[in-house]
Biopython code that builds the backbone (N, CA, C, O; Angstrom):
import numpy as np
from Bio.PDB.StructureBuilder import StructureBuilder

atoms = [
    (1, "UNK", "N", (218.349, -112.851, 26.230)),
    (1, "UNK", "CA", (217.955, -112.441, 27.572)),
    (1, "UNK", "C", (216.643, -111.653, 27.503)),
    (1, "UNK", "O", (216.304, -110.899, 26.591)),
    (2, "UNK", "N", (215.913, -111.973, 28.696)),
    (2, "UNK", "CA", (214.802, -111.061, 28.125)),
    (2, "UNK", "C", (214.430, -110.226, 29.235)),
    (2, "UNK", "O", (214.591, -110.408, 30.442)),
    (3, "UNK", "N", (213.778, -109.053, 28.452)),
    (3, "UNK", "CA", (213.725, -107.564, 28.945)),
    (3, "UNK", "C", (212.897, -107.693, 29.813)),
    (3, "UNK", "O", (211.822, -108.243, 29.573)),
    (4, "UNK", "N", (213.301, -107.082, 31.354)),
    (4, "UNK", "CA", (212.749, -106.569, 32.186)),
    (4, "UNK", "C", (211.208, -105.491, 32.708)),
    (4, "UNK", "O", (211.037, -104.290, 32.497)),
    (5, "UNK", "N", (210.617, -106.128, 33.168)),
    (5, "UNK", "CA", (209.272, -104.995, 32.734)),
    (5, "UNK", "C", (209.637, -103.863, 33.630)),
    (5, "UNK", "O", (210.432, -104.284, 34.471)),
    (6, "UNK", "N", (209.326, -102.331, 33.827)),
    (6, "UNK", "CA", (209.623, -101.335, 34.390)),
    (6, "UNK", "C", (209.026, -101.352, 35.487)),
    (6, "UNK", "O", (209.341, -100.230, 35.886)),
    (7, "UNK", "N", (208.230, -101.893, 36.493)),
    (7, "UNK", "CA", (207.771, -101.722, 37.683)),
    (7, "UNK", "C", (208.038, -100.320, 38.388)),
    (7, "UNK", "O", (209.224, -100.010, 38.504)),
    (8, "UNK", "N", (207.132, -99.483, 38.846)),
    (8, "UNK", "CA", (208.121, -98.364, 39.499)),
    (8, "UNK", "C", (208.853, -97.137, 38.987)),
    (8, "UNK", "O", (209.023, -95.975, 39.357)),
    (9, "UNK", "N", (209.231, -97.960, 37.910)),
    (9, "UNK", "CA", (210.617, -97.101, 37.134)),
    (9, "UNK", "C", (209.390, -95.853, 36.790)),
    (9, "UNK", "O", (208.254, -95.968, 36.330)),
    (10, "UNK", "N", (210.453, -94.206, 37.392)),
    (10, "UNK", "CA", (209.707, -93.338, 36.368)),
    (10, "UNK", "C", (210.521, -92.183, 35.371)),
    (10, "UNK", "O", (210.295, -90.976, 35.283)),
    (11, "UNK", "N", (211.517, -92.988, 34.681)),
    (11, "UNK", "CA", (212.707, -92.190, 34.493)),
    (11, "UNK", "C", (212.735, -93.033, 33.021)),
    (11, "UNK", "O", (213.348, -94.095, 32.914)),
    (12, "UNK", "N", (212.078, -92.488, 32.040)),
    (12, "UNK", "CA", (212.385, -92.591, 30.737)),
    (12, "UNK", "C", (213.966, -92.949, 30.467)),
    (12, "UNK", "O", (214.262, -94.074, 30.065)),
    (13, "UNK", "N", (214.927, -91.995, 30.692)),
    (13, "UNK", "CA", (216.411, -92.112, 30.532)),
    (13, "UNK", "C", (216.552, -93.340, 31.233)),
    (13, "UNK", "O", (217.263, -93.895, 30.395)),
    (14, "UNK", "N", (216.367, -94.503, 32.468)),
    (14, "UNK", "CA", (216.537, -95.305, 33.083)),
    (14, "UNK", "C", (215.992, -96.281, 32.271)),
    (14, "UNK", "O", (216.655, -97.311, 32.148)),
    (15, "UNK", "N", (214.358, -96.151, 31.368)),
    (15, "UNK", "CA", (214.079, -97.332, 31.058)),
    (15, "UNK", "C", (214.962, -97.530, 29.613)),
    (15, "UNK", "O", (214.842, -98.670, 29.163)),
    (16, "UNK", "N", (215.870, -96.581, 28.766)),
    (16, "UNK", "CA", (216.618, -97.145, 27.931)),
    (16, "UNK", "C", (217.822, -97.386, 27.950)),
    (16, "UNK", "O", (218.391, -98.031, 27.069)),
    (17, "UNK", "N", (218.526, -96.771, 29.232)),
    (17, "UNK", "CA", (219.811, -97.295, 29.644)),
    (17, "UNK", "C", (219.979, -98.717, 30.291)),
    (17, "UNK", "O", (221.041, -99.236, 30.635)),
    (18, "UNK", "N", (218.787, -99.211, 30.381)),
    (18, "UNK", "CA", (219.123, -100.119, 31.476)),
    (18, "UNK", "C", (218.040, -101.227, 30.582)),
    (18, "UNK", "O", (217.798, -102.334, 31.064)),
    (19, "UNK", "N", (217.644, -100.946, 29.710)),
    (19, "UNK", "CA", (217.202, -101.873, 28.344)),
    (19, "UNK", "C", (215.820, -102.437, 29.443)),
    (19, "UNK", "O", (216.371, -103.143, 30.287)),
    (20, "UNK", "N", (215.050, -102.413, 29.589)),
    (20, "UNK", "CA", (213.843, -102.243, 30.347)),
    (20, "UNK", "C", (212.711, -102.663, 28.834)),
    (20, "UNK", "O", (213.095, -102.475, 27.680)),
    (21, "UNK", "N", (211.175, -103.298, 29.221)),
    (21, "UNK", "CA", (210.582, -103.555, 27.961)),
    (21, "UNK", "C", (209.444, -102.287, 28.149)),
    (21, "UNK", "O", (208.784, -101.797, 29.065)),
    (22, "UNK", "N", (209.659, -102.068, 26.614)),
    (22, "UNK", "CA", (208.638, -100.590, 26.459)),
    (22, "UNK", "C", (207.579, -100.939, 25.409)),
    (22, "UNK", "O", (207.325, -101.971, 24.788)),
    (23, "UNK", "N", (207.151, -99.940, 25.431)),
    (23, "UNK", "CA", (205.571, -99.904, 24.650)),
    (23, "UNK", "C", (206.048, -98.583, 23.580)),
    (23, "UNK", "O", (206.400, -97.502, 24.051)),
    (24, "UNK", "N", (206.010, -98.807, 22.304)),
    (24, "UNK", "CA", (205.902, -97.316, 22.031)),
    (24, "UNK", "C", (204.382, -97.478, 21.349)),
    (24, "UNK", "O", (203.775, -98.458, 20.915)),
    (25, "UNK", "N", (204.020, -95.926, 21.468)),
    (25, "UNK", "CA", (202.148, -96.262, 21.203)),
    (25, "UNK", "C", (202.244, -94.686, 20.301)),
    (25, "UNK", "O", (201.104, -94.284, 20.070)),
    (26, "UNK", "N", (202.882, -94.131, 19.984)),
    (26, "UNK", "CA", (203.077, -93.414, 18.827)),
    (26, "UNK", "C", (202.079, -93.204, 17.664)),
    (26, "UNK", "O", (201.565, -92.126, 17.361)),
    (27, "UNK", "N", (201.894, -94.320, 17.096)),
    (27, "UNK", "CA", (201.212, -94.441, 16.324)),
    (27, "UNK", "C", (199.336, -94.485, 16.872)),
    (27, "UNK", "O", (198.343, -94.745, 16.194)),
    (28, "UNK", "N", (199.441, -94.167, 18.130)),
    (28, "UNK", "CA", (198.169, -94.202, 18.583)),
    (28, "UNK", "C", (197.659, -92.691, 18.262)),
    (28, "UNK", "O", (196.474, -92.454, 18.494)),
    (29, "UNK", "N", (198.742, -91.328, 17.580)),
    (29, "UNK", "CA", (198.468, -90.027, 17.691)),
    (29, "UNK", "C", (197.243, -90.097, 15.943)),
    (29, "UNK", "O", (196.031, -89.887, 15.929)),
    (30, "UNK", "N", (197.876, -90.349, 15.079)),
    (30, "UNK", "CA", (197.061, -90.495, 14.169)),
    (30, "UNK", "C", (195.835, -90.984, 13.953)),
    (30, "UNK", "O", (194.986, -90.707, 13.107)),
    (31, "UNK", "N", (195.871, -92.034, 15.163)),
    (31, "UNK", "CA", (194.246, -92.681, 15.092)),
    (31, "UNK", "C", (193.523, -91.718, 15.910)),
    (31, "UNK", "O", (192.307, -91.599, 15.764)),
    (32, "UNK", "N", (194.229, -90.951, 16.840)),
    (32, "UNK", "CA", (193.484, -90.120, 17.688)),
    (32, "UNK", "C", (193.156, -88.817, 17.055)),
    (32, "UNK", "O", (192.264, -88.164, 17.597)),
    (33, "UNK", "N", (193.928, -88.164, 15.629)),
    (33, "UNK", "CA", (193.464, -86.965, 14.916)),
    (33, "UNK", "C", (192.474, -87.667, 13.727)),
    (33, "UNK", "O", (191.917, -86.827, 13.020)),
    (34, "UNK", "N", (192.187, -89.020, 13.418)),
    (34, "UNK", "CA", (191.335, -89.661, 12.480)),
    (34, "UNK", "C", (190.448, -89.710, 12.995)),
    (34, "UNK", "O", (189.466, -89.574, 12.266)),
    (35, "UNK", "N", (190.139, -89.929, 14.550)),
    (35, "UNK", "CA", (188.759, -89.945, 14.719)),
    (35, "UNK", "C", (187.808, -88.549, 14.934)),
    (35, "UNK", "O", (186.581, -88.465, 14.888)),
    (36, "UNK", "N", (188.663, -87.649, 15.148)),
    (36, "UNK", "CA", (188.407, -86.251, 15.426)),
    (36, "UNK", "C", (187.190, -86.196, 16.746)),
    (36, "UNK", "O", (186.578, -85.132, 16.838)),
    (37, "UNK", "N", (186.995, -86.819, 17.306)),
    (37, "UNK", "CA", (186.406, -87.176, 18.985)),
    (37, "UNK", "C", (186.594, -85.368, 19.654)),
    (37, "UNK", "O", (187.421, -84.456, 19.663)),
    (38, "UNK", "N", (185.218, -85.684, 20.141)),
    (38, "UNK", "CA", (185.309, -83.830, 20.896)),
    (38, "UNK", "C", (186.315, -83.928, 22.019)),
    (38, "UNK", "O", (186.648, -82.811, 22.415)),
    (39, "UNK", "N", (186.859, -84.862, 22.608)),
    (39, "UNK", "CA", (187.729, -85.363, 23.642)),
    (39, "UNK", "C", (188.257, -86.504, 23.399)),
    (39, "UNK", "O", (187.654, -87.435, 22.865)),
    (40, "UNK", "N", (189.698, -86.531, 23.856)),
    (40, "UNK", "CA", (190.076, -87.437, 24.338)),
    (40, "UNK", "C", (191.092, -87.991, 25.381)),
    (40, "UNK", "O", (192.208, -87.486, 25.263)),
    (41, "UNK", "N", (191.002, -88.644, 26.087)),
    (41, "UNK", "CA", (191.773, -88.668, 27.442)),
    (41, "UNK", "C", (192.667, -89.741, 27.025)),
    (41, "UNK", "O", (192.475, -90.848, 26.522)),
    (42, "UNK", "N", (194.052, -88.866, 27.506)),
    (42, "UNK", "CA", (195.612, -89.603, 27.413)),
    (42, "UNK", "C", (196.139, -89.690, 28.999)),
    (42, "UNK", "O", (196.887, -88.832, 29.466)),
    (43, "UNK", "N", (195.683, -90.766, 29.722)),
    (43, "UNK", "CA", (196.466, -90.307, 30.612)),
    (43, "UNK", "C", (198.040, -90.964, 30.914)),
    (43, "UNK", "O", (198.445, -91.891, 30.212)),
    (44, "UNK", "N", (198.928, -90.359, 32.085)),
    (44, "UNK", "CA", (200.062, -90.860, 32.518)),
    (44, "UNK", "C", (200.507, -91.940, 33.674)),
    (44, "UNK", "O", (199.587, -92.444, 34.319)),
    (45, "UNK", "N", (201.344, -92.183, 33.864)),
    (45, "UNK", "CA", (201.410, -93.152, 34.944)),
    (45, "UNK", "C", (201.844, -92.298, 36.686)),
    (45, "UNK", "O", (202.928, -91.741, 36.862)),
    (46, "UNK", "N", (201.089, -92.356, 37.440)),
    (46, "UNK", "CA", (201.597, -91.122, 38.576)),
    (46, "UNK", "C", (202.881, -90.697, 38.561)),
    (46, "UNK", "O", (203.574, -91.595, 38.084)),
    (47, "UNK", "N", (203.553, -89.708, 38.872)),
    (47, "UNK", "CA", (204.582, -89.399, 39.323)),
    (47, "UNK", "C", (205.559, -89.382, 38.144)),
    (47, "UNK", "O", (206.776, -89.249, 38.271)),
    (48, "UNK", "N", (204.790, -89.559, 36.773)),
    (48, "UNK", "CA", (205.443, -89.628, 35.365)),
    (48, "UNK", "C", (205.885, -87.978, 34.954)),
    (48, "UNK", "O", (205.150, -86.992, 34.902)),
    (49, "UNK", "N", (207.309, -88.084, 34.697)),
    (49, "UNK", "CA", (207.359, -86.195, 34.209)),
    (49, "UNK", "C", (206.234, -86.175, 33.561)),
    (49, "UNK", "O", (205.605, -87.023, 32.928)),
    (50, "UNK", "N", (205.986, -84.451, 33.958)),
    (50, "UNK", "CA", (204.440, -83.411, 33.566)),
    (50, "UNK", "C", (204.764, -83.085, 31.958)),
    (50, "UNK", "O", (203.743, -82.970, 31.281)),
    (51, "UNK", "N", (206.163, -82.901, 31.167)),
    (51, "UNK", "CA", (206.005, -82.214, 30.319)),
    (51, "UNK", "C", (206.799, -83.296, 29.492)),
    (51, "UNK", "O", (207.564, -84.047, 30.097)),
    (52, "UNK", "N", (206.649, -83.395, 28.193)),
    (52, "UNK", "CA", (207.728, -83.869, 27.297)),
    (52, "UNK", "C", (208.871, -83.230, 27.261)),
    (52, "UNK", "O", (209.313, -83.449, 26.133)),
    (53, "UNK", "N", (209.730, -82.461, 27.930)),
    (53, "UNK", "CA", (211.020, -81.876, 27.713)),
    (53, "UNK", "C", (211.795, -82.629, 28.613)),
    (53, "UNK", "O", (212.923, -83.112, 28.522)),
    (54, "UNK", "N", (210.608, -82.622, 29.856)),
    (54, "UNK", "CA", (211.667, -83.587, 31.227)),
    (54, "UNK", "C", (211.404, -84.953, 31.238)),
    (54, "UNK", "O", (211.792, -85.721, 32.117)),
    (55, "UNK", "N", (210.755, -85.252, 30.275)),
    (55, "UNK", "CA", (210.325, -86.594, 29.798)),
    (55, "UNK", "C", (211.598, -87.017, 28.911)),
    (55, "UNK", "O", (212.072, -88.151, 28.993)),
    (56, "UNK", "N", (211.979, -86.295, 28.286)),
    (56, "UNK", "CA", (213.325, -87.082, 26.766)),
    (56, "UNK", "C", (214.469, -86.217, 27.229)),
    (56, "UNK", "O", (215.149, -85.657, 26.369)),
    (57, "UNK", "N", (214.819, -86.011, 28.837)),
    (57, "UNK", "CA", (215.970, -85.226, 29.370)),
    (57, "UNK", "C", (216.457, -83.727, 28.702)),
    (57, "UNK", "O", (217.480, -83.069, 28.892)),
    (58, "UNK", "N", (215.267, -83.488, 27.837)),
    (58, "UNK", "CA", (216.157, -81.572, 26.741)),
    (58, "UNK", "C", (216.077, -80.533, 28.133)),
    (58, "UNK", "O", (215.328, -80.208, 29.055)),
    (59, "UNK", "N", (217.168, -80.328, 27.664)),
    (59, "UNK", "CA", (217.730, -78.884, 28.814)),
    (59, "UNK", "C", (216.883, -77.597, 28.279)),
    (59, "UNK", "O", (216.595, -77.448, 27.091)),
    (60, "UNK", "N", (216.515, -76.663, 29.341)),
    (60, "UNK", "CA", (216.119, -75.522, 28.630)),
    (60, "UNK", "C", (216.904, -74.451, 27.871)),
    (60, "UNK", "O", (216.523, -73.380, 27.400)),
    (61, "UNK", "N", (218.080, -75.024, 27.883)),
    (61, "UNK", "CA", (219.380, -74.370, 26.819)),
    (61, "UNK", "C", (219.007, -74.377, 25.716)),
    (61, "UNK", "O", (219.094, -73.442, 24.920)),
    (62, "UNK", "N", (218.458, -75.632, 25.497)),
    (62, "UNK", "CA", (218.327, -76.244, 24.177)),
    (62, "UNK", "C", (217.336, -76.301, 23.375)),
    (62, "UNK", "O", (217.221, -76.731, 22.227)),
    (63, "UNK", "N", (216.389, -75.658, 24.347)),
    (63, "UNK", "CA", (214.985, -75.282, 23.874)),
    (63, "UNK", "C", (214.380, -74.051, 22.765)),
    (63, "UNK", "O", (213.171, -73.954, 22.550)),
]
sb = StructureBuilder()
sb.init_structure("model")
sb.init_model(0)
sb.init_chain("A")
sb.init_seg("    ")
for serial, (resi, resn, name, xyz) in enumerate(atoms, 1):
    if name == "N":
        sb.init_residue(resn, " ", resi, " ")
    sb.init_atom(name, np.array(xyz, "f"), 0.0, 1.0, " ", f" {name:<3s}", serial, name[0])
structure = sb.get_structure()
């Protein structure tokens, strides 16, 4: 069966419960400290959680 693209979706937890097709670009962090660039712009998709905590669901309990 094949994976659904995320249209819309802005709920990380939604795009792996619901098996959705992802990108991981991870490996884009190393090329970005190899080039050592006075800048560089990462941006998000609108309305995408602001922080990585509410991005991978961590409670501030747990922080």
């Amino acid at each position: 069966m094949r994976k659904a693209i995320p249209i819309g979706v802005n709920s990380y937890q939604k795009l792996r419960e619901e098996d959705y097709y992802t990108v991981d670009k991870s490996r884009m962090i190393a090329e970005f400290l190899e080039r050592k660039a006075t800048v560089t712009l990462i941006t998000r998709p609108r309305h995408f959680h602001r922080n990585i905590a509410d991005t991978f669901g961590i409670r501030q309990e747990a922080r």
